[in-house]
mmCIF file as gemmi writes it, N, C-alpha and C atoms, coordinates in Angstrom:
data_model
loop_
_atom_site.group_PDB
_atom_site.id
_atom_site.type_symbol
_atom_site.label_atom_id
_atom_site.label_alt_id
_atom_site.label_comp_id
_atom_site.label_asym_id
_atom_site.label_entity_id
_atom_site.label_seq_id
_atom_site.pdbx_PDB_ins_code
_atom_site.Cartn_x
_atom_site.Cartn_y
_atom_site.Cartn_z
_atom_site.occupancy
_atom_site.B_iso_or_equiv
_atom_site.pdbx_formal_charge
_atom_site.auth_seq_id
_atom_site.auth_asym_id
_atom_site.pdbx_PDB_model_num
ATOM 1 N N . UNK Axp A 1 ? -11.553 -13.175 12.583 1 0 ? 1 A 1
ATOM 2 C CA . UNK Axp A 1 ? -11.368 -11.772 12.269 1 0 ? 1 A 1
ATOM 3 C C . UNK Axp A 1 ? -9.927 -11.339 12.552 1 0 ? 1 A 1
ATOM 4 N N . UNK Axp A 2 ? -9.152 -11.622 13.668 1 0 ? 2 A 1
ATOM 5 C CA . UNK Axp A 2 ? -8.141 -11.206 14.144 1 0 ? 2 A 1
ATOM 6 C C . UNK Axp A 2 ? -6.958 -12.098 13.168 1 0 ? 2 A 1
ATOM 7 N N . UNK Axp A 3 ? -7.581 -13.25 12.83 1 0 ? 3 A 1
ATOM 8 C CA . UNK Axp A 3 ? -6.373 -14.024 11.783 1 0 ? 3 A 1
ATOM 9 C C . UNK Axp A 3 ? -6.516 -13.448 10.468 1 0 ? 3 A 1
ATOM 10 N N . UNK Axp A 4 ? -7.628 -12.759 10.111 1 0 ? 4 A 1
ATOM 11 C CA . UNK Axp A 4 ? -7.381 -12.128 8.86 1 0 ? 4 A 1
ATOM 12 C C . UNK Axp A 4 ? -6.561 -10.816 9.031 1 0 ? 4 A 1
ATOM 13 N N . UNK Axp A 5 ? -7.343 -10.503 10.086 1 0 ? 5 A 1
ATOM 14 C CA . UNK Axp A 5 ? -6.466 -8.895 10.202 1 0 ? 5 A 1
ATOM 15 C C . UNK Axp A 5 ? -4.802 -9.058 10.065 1 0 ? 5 A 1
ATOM 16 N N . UNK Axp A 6 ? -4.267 -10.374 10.548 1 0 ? 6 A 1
ATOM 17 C CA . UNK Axp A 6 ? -2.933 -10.603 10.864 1 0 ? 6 A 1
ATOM 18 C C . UNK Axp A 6 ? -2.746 -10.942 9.559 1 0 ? 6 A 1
ATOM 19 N N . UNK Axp A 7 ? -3.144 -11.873 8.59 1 0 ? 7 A 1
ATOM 20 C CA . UNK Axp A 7 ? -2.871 -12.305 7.268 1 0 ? 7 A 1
ATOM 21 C C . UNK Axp A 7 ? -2.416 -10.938 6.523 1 0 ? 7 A 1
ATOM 22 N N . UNK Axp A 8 ? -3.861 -9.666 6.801 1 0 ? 8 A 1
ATOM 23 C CA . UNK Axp A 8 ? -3.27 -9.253 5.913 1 0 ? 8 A 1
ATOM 24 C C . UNK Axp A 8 ? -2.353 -7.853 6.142 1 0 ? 8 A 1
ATOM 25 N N . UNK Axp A 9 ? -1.816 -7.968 7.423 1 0 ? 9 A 1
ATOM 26 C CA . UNK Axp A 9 ? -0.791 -7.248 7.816 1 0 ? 9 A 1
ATOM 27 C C . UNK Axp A 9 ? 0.246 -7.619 7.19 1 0 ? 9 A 1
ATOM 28 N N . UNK Axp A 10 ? 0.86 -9.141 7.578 1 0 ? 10 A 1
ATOM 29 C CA . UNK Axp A 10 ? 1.518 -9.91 6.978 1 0 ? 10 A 1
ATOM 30 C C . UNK Axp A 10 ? 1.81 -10.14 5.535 1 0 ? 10 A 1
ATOM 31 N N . UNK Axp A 11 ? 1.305 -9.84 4.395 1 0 ? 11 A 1
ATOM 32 C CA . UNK Axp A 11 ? 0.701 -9.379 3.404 1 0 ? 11 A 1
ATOM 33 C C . UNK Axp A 11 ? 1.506 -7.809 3.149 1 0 ? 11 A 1
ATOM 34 N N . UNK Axp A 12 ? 0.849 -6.932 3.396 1 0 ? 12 A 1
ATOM 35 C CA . UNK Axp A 12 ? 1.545 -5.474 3.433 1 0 ? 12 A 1
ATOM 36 C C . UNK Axp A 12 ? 2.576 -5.62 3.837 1 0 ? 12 A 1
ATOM 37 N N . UNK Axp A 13 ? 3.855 -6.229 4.807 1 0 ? 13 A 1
ATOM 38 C CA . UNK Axp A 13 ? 5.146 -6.536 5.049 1 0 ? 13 A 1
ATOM 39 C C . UNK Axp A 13 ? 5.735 -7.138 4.241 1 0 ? 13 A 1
ATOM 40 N N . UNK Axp A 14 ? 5.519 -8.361 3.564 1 0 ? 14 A 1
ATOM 41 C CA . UNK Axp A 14 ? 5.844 -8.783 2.41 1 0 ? 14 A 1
ATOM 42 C C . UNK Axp A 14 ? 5.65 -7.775 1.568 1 0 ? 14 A 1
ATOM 43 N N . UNK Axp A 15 ? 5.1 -7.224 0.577 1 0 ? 15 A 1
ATOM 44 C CA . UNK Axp A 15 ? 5.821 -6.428 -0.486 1 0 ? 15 A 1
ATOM 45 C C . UNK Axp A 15 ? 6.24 -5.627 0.433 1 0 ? 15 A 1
ATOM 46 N N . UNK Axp A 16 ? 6.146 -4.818 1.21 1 0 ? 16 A 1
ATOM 47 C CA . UNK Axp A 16 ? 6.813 -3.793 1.17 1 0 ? 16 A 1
ATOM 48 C C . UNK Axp A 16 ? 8.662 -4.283 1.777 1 0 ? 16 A 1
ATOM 49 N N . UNK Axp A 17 ? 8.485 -5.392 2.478 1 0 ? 17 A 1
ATOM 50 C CA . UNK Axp A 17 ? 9.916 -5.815 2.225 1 0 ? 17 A 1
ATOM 51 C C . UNK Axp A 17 ? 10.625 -6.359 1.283 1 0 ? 17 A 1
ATOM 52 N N . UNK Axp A 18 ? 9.607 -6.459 -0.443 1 0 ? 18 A 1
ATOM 53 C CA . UNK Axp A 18 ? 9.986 -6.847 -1.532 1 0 ? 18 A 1
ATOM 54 C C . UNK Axp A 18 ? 10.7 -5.822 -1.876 1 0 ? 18 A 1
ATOM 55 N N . UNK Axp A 19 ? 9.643 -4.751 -2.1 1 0 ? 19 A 1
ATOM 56 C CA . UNK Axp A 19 ? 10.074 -3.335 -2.708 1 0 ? 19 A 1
ATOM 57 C C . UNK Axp A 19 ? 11.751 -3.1 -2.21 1 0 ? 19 A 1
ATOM 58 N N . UNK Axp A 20 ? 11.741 -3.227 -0.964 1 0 ? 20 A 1
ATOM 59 C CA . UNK Axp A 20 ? 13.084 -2.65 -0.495 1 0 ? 20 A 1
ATOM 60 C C . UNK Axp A 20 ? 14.759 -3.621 -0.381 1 0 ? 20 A 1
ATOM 61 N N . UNK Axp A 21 ? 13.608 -4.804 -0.799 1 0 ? 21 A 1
ATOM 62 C CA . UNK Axp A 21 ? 15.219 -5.652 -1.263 1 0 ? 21 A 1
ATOM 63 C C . UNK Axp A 21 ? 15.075 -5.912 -2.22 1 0 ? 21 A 1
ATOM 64 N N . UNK Axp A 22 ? 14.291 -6.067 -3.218 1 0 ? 22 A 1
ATOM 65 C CA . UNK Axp A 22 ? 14.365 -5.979 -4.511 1 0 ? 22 A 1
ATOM 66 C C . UNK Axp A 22 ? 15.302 -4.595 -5.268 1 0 ? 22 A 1
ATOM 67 N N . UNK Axp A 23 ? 14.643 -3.437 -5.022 1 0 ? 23 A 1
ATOM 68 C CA . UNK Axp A 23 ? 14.863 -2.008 -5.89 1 0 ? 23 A 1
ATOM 69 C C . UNK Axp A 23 ? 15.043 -1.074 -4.429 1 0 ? 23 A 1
ATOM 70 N N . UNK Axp A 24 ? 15.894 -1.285 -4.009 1 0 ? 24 A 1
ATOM 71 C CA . UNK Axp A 24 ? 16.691 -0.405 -2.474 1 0 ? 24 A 1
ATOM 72 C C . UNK Axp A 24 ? 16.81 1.411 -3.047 1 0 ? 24 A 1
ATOM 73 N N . UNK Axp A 25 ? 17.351 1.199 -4.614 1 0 ? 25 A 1
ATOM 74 C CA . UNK Axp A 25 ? 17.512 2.66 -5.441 1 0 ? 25 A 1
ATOM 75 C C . UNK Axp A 25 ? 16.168 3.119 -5.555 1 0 ? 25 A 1
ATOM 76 N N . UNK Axp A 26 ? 15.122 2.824 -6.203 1 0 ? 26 A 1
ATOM 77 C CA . UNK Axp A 26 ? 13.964 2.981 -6.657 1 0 ? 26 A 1
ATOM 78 C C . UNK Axp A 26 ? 13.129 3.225 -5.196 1 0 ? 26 A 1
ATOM 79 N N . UNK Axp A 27 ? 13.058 3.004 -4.303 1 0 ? 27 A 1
ATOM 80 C CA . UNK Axp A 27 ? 12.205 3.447 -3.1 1 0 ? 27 A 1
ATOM 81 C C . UNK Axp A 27 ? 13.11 4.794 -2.534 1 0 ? 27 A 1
ATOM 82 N N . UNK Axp A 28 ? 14.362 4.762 -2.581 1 0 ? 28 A 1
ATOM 83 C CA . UNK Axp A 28 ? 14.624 5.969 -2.039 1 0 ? 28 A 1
ATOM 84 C C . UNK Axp A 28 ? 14.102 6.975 -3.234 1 0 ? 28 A 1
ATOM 85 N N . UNK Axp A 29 ? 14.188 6.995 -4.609 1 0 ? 29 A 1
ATOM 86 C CA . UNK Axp A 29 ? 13.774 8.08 -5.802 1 0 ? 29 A 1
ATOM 87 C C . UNK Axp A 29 ? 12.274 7.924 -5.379 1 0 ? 29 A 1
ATOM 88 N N . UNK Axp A 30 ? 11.479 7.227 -4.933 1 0 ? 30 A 1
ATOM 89 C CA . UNK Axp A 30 ? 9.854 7.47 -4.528 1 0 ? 30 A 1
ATOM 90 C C . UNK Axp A 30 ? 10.062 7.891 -3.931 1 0 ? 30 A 1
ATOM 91 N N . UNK Axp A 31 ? 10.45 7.945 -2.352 1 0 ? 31 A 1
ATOM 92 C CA . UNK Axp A 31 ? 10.369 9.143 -1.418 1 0 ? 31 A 1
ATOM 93 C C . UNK Axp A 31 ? 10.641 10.428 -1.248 1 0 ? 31 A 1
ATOM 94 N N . UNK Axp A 32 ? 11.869 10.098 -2.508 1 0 ? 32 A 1
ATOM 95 C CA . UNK Axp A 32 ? 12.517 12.15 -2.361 1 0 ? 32 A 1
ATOM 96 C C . UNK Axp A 32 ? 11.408 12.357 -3.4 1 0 ? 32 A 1
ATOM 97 N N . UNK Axp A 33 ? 10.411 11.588 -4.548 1 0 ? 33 A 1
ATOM 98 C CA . UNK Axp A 33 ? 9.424 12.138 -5.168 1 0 ? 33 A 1
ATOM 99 C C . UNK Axp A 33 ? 8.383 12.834 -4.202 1 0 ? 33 A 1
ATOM 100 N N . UNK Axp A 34 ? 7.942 11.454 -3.218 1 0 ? 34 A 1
ATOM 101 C CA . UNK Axp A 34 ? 7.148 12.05 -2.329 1 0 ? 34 A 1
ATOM 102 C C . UNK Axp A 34 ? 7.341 13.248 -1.174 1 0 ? 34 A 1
ATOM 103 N N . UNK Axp A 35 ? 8.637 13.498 -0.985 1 0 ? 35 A 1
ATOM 104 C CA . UNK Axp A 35 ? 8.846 14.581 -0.174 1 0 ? 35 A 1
ATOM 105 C C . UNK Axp A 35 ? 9.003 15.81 -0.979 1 0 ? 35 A 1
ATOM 106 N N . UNK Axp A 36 ? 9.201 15.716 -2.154 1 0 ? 36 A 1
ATOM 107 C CA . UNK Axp A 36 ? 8.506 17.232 -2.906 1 0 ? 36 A 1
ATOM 108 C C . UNK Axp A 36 ? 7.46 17.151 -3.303 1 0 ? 36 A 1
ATOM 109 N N . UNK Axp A 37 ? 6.631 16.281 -3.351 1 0 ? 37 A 1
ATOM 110 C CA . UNK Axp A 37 ? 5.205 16.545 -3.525 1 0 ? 37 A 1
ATOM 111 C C . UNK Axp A 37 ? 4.625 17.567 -2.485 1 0 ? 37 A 1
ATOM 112 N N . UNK Axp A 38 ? 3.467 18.158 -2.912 1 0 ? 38 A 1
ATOM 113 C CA . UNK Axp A 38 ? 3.089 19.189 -2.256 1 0 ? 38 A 1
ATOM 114 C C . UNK Axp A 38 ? 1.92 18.281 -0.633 1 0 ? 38 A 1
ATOM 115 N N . UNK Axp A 39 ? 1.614 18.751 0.446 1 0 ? 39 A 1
ATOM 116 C CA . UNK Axp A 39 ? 0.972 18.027 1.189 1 0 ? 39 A 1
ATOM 117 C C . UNK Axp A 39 ? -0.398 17.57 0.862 1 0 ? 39 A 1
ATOM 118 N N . UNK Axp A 40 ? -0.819 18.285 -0.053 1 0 ? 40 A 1
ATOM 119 C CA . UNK Axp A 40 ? -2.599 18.378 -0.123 1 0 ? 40 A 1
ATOM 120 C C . UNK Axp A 40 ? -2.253 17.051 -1.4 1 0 ? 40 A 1
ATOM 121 N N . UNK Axp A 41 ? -1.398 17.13 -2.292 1 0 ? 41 A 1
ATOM 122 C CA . UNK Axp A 41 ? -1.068 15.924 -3.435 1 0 ? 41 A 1
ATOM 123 C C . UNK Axp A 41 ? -0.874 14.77 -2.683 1 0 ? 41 A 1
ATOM 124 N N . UNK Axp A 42 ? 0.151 14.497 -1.429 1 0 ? 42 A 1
ATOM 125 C CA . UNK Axp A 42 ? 0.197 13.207 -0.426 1 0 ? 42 A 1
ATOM 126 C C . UNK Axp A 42 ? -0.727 13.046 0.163 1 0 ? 42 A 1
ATOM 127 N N . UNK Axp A 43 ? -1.641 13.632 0.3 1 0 ? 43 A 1
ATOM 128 C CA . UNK Axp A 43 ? -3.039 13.546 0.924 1 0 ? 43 A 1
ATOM 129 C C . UNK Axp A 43 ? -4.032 13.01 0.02 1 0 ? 43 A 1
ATOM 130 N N . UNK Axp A 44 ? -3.936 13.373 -0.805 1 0 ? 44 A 1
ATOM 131 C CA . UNK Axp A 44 ? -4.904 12.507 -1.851 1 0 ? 44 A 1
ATOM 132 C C . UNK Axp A 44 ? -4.508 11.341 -2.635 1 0 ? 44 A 1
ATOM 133 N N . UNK Axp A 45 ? -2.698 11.491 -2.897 1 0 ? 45 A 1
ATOM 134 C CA . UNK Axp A 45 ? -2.105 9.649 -2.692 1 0 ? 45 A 1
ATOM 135 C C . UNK Axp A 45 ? -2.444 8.819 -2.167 1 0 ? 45 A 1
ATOM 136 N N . UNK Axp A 46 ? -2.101 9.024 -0.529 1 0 ? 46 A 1
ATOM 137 C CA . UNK Axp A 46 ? -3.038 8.477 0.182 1 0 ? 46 A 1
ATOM 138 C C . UNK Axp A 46 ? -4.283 7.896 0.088 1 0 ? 46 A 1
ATOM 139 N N . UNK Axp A 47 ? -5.283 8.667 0.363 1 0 ? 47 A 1
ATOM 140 C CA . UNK Axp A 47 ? -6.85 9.124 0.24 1 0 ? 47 A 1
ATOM 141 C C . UNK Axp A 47 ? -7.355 7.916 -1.419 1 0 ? 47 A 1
ATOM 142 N N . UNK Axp A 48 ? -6.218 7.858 -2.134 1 0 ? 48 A 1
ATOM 143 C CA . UNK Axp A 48 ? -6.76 7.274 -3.857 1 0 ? 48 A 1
ATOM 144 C C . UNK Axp A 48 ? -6.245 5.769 -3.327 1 0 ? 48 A 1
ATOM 145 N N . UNK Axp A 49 ? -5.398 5.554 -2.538 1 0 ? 49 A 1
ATOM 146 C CA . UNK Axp A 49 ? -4.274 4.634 -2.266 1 0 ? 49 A 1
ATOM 147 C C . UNK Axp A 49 ? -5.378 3.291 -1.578 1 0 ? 49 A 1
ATOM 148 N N . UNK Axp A 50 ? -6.087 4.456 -0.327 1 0 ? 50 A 1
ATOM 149 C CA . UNK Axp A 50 ? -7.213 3.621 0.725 1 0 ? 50 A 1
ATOM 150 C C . UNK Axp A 50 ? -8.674 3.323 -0.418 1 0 ? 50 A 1
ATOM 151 N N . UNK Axp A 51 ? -8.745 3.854 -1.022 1 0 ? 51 A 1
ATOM 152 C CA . UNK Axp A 51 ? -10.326 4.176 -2.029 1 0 ? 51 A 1
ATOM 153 C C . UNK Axp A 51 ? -10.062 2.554 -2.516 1 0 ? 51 A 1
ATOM 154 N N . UNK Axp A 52 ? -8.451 2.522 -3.674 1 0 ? 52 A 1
ATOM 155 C CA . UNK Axp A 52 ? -8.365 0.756 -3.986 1 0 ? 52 A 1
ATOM 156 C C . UNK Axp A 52 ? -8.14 0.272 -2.959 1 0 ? 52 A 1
ATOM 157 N N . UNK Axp A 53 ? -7.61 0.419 -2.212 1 0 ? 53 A 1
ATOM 158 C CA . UNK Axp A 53 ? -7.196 -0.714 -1.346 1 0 ? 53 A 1
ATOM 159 C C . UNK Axp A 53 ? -8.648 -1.34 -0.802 1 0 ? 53 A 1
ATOM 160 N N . UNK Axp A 54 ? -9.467 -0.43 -0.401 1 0 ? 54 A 1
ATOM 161 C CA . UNK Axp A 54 ? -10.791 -1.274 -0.217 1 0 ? 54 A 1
ATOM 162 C C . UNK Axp A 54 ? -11.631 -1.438 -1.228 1 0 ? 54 A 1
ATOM 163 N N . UNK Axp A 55 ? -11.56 -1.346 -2.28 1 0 ? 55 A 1
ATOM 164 C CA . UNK Axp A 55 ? -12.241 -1.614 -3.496 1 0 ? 55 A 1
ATOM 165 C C . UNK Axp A 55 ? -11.599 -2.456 -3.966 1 0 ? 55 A 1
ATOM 166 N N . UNK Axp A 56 ? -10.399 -3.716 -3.528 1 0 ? 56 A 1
ATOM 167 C CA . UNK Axp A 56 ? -10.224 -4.757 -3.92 1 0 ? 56 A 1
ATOM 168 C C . UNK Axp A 56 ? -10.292 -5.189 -2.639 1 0 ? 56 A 1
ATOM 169 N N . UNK Axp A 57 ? -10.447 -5.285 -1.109 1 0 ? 57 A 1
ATOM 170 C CA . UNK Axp A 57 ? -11.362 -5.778 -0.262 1 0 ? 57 A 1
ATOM 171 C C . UNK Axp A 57 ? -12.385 -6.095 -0.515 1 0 ? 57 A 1
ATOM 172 N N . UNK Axp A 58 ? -13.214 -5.338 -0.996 1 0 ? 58 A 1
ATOM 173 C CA . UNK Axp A 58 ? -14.528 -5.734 -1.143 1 0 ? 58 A 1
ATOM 174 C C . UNK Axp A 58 ? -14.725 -6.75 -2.375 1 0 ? 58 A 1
ATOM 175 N N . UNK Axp A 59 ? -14.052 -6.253 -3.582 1 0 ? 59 A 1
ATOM 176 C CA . UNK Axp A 59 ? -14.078 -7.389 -4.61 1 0 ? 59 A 1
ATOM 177 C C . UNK Axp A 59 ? -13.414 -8.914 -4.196 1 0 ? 59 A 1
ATOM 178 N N . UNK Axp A 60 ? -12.657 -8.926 -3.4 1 0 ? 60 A 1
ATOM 179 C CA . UNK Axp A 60 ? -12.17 -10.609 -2.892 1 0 ? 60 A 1
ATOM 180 C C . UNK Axp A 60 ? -13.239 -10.549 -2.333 1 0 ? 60 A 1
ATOM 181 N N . UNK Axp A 61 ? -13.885 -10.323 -1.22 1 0 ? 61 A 1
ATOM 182 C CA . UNK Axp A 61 ? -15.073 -10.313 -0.501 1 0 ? 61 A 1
ATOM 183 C C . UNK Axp A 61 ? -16.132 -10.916 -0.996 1 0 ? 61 A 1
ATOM 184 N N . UNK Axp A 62 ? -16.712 -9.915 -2.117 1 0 ? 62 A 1
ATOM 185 C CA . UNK Axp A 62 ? -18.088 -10.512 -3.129 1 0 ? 62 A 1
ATOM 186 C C . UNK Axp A 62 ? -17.461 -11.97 -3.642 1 0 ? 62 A 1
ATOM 187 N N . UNK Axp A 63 ? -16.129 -12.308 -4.108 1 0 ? 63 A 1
ATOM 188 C CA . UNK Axp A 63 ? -15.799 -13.034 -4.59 1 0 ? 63 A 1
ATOM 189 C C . UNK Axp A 63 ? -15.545 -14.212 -4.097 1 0 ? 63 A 1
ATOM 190 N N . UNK Axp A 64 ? -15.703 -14.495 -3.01 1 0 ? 64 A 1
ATOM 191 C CA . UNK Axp A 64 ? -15.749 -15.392 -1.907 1 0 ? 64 A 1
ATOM 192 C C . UNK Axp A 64 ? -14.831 -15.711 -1.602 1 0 ? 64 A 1
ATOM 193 N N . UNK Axp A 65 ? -13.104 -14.622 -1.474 1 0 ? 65 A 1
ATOM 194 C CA . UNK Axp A 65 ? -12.356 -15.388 -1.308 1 0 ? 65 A 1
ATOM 195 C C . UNK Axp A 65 ? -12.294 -14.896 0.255 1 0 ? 65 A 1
């Protein structure tokens, strides 16, 4: 359990250290997007963000991976 949890931490660090050495321009224009977004809109980014994120948990899951 604890080596998956770490896999897939490890996992989320990789892209997100893709994103930022890949397109360094393009993550700062997402954030000043996201900092005029309104709070209740980042809240449901969020909120839509966690909904897939475990709805392709669960599909590797059923899927036996």
């Amino acid at each position: 359990m604890i080596g998956t949890a770490l896999l897939a931490l490890g996992l989320v660090l990789i892209v997100e250290g893709l994103a930022y050495a890949l397109a360094p321009s393009l993550v700062e224009r997402m954030l000043e997007m996201l900092r005029l977004m309104a709070e209740d809109q980042r809240r449901f980014l969020g909120l839509a963000a966690m909904a897939l994120g475990l709805a392709l948990v669960w599909l590797a899951r059923s899927a036996g991976a």
